[in-house]
mmCIF file as gemmi writes it, N, C-alpha and C atoms, coordinates in Angstrom:
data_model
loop_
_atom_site.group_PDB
_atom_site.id
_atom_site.type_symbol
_atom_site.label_atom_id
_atom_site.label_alt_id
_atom_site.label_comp_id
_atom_site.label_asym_id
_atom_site.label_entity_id
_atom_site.label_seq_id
_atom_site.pdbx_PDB_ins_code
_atom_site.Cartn_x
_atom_site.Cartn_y
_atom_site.Cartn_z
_atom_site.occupancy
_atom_site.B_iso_or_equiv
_atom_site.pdbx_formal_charge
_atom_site.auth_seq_id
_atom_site.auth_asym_id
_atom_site.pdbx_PDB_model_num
ATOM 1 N N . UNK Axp A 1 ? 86.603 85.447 13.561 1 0 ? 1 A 1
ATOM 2 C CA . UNK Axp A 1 ? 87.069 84.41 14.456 1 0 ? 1 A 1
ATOM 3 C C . UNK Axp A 1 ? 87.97 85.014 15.517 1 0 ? 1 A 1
ATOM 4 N N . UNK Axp A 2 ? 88.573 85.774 16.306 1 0 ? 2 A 1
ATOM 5 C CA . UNK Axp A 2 ? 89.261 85.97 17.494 1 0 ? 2 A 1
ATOM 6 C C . UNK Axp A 2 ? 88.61 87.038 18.283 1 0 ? 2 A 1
ATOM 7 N N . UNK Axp A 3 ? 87.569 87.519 17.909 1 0 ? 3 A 1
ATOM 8 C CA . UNK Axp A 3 ? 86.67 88.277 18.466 1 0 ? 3 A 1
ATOM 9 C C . UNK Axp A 3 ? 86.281 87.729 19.825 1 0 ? 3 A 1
ATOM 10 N N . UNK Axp A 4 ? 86.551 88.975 20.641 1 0 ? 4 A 1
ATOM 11 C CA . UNK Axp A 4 ? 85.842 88.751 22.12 1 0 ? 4 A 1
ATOM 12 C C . UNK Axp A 4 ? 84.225 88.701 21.787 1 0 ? 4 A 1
ATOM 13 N N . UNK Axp A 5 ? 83.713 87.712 22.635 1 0 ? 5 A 1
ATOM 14 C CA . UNK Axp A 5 ? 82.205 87.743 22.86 1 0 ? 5 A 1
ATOM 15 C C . UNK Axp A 5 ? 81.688 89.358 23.351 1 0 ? 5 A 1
ATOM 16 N N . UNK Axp A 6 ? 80.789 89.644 23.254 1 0 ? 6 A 1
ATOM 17 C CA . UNK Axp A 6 ? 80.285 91.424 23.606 1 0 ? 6 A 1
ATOM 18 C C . UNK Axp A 6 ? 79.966 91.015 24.778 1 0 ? 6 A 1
ATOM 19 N N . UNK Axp A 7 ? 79.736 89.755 25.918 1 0 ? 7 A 1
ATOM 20 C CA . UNK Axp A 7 ? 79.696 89.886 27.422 1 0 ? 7 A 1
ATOM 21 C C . UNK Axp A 7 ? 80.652 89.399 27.936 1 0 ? 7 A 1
ATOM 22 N N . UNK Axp A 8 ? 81.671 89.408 27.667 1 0 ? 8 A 1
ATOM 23 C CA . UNK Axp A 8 ? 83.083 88.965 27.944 1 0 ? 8 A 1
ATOM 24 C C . UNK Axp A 8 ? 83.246 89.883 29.355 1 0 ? 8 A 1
ATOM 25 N N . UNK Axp A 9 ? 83.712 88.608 30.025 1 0 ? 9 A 1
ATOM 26 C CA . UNK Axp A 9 ? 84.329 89.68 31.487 1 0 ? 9 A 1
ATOM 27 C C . UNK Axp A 9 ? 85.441 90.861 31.152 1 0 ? 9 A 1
ATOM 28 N N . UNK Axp A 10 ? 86.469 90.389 29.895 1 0 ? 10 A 1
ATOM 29 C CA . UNK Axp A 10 ? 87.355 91.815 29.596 1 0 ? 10 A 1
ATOM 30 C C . UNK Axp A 10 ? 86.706 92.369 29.018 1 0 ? 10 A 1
ATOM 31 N N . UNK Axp A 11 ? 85.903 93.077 28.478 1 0 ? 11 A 1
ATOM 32 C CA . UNK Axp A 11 ? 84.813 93.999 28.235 1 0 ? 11 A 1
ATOM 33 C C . UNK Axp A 11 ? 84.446 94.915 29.337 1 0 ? 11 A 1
ATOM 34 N N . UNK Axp A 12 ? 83.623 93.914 29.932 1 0 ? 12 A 1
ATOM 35 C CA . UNK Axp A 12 ? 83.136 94.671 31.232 1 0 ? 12 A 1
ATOM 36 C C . UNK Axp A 12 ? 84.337 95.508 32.403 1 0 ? 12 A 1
ATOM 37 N N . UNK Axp A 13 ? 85.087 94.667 32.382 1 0 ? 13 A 1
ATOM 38 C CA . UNK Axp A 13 ? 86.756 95.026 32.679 1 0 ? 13 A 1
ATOM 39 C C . UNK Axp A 13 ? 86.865 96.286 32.402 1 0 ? 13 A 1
ATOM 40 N N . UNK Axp A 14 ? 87.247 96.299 30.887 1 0 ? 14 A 1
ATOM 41 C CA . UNK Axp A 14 ? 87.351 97.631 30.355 1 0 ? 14 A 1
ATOM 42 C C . UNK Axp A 14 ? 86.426 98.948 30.855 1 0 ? 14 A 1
ATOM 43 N N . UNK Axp A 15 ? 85.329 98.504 30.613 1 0 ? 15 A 1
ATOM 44 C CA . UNK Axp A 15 ? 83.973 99.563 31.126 1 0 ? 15 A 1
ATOM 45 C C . UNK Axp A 15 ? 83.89 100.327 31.73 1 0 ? 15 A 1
ATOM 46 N N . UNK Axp A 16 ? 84.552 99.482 33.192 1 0 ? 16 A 1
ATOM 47 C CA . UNK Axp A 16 ? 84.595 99.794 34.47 1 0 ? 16 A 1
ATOM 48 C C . UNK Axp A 16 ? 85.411 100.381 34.827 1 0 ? 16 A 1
ATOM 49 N N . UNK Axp A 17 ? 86.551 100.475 34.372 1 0 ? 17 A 1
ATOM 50 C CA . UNK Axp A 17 ? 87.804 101.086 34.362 1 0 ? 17 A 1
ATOM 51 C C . UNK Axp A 17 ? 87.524 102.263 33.689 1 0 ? 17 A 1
ATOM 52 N N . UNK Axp A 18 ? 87.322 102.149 32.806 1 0 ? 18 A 1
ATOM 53 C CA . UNK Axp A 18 ? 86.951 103.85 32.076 1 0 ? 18 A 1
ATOM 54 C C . UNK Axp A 18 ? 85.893 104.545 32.964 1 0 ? 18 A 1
ATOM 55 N N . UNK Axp A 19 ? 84.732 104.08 32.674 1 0 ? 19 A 1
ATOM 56 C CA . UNK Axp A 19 ? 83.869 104.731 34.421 1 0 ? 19 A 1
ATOM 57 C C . UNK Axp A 19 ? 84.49 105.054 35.366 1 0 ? 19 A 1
ATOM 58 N N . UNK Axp A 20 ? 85.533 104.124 36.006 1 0 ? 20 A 1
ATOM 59 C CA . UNK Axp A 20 ? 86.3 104.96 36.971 1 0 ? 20 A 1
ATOM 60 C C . UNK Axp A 20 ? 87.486 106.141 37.509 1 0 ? 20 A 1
ATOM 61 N N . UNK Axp A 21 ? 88.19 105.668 35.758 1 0 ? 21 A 1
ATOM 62 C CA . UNK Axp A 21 ? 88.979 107.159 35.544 1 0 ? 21 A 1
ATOM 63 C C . UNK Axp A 21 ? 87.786 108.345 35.103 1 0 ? 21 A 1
ATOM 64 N N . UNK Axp A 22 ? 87.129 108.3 34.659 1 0 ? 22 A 1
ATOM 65 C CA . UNK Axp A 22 ? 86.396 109.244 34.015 1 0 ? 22 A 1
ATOM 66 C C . UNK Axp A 22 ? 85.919 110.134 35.603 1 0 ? 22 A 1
ATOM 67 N N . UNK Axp A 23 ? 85.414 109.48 36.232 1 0 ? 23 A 1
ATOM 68 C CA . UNK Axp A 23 ? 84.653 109.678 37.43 1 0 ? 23 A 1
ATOM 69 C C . UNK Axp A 23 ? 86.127 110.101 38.71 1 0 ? 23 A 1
ATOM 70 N N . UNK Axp A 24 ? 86.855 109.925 38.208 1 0 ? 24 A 1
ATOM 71 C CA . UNK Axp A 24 ? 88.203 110.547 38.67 1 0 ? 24 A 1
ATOM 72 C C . UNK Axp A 24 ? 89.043 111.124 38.8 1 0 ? 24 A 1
ATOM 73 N N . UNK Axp A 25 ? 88.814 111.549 37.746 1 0 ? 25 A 1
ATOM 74 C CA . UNK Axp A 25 ? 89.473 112.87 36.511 1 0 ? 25 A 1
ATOM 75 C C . UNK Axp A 25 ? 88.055 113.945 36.494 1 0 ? 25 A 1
ATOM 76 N N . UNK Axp A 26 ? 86.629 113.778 36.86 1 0 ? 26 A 1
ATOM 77 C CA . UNK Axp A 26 ? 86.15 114.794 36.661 1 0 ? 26 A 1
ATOM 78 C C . UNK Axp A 26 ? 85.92 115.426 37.67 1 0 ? 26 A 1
ATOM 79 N N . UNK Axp A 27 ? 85.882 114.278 39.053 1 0 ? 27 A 1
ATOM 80 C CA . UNK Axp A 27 ? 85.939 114.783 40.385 1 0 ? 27 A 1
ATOM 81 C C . UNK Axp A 27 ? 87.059 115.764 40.606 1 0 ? 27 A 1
ATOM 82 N N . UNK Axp A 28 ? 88.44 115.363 39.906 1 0 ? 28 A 1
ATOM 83 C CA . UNK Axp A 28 ? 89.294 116.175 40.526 1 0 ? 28 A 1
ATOM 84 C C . UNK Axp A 28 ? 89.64 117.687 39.801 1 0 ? 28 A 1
ATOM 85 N N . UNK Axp A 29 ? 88.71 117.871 39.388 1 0 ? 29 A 1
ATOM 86 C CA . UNK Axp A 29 ? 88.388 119.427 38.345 1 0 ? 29 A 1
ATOM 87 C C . UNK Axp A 29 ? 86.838 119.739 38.954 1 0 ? 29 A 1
ATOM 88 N N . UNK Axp A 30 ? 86.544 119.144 39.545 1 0 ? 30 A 1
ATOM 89 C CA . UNK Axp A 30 ? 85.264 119.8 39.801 1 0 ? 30 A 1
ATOM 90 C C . UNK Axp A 30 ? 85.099 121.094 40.868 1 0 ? 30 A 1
ATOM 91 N N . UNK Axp A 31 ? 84.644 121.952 41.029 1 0 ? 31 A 1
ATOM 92 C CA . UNK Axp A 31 ? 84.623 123.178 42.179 1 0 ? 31 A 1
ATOM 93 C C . UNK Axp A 31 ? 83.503 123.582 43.21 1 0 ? 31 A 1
ATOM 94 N N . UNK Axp A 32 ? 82.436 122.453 42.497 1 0 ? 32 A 1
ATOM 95 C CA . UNK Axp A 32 ? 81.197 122.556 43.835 1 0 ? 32 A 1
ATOM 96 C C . UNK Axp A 32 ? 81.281 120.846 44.366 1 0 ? 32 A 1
ATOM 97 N N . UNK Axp A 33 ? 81.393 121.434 45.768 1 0 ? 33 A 1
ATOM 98 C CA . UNK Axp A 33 ? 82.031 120.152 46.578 1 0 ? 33 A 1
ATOM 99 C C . UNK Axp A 33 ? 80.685 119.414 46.472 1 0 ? 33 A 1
ATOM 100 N N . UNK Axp A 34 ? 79.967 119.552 46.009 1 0 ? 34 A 1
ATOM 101 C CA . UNK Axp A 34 ? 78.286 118.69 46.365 1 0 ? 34 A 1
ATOM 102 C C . UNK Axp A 34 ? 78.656 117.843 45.584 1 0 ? 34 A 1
ATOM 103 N N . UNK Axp A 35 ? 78.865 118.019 44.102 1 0 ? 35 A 1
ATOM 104 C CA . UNK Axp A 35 ? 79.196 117.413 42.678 1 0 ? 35 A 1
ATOM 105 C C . UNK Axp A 35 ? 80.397 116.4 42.329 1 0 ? 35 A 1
ATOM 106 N N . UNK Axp A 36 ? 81.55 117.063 43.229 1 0 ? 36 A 1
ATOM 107 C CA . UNK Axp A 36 ? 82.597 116.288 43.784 1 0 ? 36 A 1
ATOM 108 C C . UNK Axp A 36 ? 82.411 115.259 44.423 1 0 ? 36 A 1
ATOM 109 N N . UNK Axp A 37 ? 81.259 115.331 45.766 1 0 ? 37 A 1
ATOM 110 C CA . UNK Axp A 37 ? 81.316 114.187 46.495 1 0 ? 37 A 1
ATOM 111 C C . UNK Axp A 37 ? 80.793 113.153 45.732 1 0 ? 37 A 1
ATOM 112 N N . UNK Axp A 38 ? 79.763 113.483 44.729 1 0 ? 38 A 1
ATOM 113 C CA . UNK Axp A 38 ? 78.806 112.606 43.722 1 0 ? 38 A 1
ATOM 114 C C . UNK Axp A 38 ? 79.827 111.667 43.327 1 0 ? 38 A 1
ATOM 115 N N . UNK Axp A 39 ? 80.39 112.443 42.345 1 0 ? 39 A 1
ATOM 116 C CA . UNK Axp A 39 ? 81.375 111.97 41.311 1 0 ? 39 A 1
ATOM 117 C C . UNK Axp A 39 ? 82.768 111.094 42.193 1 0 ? 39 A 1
ATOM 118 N N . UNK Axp A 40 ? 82.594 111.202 43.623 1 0 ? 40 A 1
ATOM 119 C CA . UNK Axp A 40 ? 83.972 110.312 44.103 1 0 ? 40 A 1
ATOM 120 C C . UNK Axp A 40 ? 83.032 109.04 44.692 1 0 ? 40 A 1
ATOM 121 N N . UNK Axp A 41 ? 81.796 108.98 44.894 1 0 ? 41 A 1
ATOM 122 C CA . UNK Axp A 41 ? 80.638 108.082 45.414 1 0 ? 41 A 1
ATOM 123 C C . UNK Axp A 41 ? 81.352 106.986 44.212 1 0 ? 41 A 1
ATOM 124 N N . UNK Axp A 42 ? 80.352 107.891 42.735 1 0 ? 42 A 1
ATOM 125 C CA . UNK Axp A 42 ? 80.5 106.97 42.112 1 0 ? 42 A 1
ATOM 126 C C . UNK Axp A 42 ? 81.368 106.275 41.646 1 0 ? 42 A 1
ATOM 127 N N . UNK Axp A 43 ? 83.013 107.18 41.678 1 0 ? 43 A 1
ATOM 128 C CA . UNK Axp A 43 ? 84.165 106.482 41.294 1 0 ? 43 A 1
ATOM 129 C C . UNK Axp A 43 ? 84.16 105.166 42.403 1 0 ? 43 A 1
ATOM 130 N N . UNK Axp A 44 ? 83.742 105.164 43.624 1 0 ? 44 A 1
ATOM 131 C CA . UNK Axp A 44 ? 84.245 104.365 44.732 1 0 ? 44 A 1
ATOM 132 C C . UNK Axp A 44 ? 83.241 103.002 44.307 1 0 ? 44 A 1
ATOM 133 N N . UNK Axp A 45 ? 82.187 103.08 43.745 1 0 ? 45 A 1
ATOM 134 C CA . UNK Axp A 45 ? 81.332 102.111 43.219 1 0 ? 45 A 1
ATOM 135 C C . UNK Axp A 45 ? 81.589 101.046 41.961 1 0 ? 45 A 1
ATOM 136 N N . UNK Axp A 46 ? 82.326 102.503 40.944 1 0 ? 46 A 1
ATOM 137 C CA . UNK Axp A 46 ? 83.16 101.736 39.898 1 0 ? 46 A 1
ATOM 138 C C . UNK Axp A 46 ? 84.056 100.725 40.367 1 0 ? 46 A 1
ATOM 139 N N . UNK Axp A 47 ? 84.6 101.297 41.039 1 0 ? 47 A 1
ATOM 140 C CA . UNK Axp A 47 ? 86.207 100.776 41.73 1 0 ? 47 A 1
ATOM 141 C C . UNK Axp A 47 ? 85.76 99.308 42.133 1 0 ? 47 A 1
ATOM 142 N N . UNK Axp A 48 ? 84.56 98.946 43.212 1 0 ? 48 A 1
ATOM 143 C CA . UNK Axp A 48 ? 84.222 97.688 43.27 1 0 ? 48 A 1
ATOM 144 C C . UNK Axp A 48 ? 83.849 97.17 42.38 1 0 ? 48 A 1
ATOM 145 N N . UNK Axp A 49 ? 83.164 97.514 41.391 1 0 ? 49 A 1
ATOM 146 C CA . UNK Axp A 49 ? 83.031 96.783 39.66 1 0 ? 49 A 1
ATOM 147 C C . UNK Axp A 49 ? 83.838 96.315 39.359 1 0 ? 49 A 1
ATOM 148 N N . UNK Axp A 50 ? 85.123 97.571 38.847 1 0 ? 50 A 1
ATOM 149 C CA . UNK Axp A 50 ? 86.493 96.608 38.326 1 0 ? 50 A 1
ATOM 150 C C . UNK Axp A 50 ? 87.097 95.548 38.697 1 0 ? 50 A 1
ATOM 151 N N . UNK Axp A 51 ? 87.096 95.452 40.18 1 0 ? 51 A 1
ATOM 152 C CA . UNK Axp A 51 ? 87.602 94.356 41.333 1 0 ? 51 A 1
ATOM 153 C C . UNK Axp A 51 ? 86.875 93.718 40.632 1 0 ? 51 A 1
ATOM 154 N N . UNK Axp A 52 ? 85.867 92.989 40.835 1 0 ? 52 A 1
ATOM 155 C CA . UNK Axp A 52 ? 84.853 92.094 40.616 1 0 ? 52 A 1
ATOM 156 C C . UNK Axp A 52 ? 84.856 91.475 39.084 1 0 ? 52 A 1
ATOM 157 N N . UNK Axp A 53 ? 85.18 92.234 37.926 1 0 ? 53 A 1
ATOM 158 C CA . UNK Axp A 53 ? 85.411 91.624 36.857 1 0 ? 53 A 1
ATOM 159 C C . UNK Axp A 53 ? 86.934 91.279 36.601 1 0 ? 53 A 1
ATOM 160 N N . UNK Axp A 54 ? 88.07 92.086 37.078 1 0 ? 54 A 1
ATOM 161 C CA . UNK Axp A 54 ? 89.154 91.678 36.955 1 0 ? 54 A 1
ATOM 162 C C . UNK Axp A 54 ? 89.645 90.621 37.656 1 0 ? 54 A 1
ATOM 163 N N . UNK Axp A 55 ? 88.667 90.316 39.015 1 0 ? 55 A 1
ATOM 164 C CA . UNK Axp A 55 ? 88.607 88.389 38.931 1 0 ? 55 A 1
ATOM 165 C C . UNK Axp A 55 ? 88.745 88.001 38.625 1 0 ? 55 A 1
ATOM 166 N N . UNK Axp A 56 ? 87.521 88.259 37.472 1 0 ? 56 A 1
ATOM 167 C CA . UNK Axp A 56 ? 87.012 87.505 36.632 1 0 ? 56 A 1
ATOM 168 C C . UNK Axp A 56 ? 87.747 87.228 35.167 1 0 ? 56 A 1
ATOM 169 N N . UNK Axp A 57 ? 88.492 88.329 35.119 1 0 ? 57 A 1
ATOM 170 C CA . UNK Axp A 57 ? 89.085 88.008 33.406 1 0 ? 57 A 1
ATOM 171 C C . UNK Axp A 57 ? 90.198 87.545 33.25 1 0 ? 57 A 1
ATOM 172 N N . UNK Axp A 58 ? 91.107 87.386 32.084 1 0 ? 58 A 1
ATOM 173 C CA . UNK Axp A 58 ? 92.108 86.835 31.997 1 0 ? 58 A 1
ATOM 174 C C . UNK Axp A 58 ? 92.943 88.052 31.866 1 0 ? 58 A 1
ATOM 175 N N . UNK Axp A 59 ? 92.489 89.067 31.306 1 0 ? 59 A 1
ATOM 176 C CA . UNK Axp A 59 ? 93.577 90.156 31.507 1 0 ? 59 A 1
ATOM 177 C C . UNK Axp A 59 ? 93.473 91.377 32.645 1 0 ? 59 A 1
ATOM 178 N N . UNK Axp A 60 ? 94.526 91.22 33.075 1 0 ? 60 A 1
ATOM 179 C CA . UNK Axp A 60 ? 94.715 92.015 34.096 1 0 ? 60 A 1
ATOM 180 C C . UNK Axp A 60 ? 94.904 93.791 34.414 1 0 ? 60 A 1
ATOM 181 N N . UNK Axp A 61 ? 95.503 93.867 33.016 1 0 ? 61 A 1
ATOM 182 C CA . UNK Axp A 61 ? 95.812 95.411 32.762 1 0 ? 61 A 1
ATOM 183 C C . UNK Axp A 61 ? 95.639 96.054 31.704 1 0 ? 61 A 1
ATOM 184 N N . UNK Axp A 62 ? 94.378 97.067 32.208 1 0 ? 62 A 1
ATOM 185 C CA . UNK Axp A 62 ? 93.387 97.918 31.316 1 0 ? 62 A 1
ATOM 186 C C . UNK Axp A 62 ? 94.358 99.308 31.441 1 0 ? 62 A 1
ATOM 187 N N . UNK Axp A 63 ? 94.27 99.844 29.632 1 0 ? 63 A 1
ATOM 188 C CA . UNK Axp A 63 ? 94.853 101.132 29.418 1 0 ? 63 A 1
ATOM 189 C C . UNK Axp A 63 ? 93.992 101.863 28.467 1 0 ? 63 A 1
ATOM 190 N N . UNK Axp A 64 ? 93.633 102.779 28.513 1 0 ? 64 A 1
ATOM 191 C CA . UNK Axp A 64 ? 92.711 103.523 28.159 1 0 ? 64 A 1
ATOM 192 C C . UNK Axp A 64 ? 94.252 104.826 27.102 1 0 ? 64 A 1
ATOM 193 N N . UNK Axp A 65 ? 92.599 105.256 25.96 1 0 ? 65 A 1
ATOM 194 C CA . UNK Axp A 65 ? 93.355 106.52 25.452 1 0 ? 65 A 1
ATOM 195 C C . UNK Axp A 65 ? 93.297 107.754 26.304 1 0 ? 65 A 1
ATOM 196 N N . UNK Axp A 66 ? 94.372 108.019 26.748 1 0 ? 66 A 1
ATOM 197 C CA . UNK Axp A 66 ? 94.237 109.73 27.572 1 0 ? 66 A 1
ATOM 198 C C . UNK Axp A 66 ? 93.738 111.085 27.068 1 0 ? 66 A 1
ATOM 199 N N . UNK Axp A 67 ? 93.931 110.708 25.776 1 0 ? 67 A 1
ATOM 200 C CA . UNK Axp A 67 ? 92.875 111.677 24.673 1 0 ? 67 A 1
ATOM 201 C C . UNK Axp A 67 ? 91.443 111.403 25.098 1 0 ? 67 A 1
ATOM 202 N N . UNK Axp A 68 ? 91.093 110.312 24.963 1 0 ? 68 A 1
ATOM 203 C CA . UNK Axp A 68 ? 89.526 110.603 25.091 1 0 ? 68 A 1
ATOM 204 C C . UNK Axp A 68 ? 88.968 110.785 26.545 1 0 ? 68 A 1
ATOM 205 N N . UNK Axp A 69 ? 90.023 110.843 27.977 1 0 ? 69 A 1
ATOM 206 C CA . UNK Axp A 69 ? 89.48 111.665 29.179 1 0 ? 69 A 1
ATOM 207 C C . UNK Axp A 69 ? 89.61 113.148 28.748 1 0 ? 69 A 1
ATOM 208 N N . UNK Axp A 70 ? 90.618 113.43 28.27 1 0 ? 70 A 1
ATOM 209 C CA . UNK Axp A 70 ? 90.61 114.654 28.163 1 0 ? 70 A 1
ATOM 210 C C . UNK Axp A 70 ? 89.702 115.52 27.493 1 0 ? 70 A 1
ATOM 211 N N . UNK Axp A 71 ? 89.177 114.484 25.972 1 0 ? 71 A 1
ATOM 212 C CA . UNK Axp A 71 ? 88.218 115.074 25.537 1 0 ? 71 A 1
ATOM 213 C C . UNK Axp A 71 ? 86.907 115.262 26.535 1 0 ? 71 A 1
ATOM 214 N N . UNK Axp A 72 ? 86.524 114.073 27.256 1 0 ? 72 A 1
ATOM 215 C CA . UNK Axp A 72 ? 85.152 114.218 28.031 1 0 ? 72 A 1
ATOM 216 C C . UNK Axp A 72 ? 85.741 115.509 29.165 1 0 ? 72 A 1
ATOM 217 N N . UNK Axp A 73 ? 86.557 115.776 29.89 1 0 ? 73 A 1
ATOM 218 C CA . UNK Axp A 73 ? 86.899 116.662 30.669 1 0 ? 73 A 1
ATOM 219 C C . UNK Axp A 73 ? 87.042 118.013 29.914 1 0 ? 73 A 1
ATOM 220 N N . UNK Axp A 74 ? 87.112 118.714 28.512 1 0 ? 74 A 1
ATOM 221 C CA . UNK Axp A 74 ? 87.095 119.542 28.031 1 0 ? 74 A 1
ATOM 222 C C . UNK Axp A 74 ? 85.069 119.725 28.097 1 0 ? 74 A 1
ATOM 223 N N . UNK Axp A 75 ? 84.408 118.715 27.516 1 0 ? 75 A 1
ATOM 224 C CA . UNK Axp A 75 ? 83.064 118.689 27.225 1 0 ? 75 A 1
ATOM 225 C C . UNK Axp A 75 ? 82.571 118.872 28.524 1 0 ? 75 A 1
ATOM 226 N N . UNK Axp A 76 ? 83.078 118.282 29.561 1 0 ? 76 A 1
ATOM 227 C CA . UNK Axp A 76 ? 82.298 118.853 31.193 1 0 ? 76 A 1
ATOM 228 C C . UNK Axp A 76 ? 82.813 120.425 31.198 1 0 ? 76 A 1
ATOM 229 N N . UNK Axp A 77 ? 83.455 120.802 30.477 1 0 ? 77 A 1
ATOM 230 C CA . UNK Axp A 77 ? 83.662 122.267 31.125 1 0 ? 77 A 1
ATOM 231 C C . UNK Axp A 77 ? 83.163 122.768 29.987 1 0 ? 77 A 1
ATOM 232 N N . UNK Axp A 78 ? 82.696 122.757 29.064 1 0 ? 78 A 1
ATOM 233 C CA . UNK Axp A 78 ? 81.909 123.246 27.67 1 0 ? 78 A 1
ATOM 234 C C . UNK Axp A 78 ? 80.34 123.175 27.977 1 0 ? 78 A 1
ATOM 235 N N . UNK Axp A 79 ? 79.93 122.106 28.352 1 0 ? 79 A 1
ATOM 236 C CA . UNK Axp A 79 ? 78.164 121.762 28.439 1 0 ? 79 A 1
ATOM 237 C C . UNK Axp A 79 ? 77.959 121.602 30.088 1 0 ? 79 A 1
ATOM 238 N N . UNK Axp A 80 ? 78.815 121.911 31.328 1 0 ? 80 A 1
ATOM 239 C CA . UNK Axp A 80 ? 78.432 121.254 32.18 1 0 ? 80 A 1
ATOM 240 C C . UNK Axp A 80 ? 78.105 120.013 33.105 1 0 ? 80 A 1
ATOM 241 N N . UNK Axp A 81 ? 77.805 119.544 34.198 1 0 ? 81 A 1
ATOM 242 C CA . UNK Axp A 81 ? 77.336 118.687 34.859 1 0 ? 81 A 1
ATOM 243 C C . UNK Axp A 81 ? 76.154 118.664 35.301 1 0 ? 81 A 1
ATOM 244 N N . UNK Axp A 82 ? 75.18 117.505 34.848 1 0 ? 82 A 1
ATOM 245 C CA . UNK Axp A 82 ? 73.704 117.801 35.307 1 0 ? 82 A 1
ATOM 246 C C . UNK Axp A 82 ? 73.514 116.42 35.843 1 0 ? 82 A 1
ATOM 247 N N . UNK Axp A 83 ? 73.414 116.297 37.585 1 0 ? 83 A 1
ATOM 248 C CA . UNK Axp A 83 ? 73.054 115.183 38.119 1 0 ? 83 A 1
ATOM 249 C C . UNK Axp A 83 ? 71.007 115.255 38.196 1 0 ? 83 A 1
């Protein structure tokens, strides 16, 4: 019983927000500017997502674990980037 629905606008909220640090944090470690520009495209795409659901939701302020960018930013420099 207090369970968010799984299409809940704070869900998607969340999502989008992590997509966009992720995509923000990998741009700004990245060293081939081609890959960089990718990765700031797509942060700039996220970025209108979040707008658009944080409209929409009742909560306003998404916080993410900083452990788990860091983990995906260790794994981009372990396995790479393959657009």
């Amino acid at each position: 019983m207090g369970q968010k629905p799984a299409l809940s606008p704070e869900r998607f909220l969340r999502h989008e927000y992590l997509d966009m640090v992720i995509y923000r944090e990998l741009a700004s470690i990245e060293t081939v500017p081609r890959f960089r520009k990718i990765l700031e495209a797509l942060m700039a795409h996220e970025v209108e997502d979040y707008e658009f659901w944080r409209e929409l939701s009742a909560v306003k302020d998404v916080r993410i674990n900083p452990l788990h960018i860091s983990l995906l930013k260790a794994m981009r420099k372990l396995l790479g980037l393959t657009f």
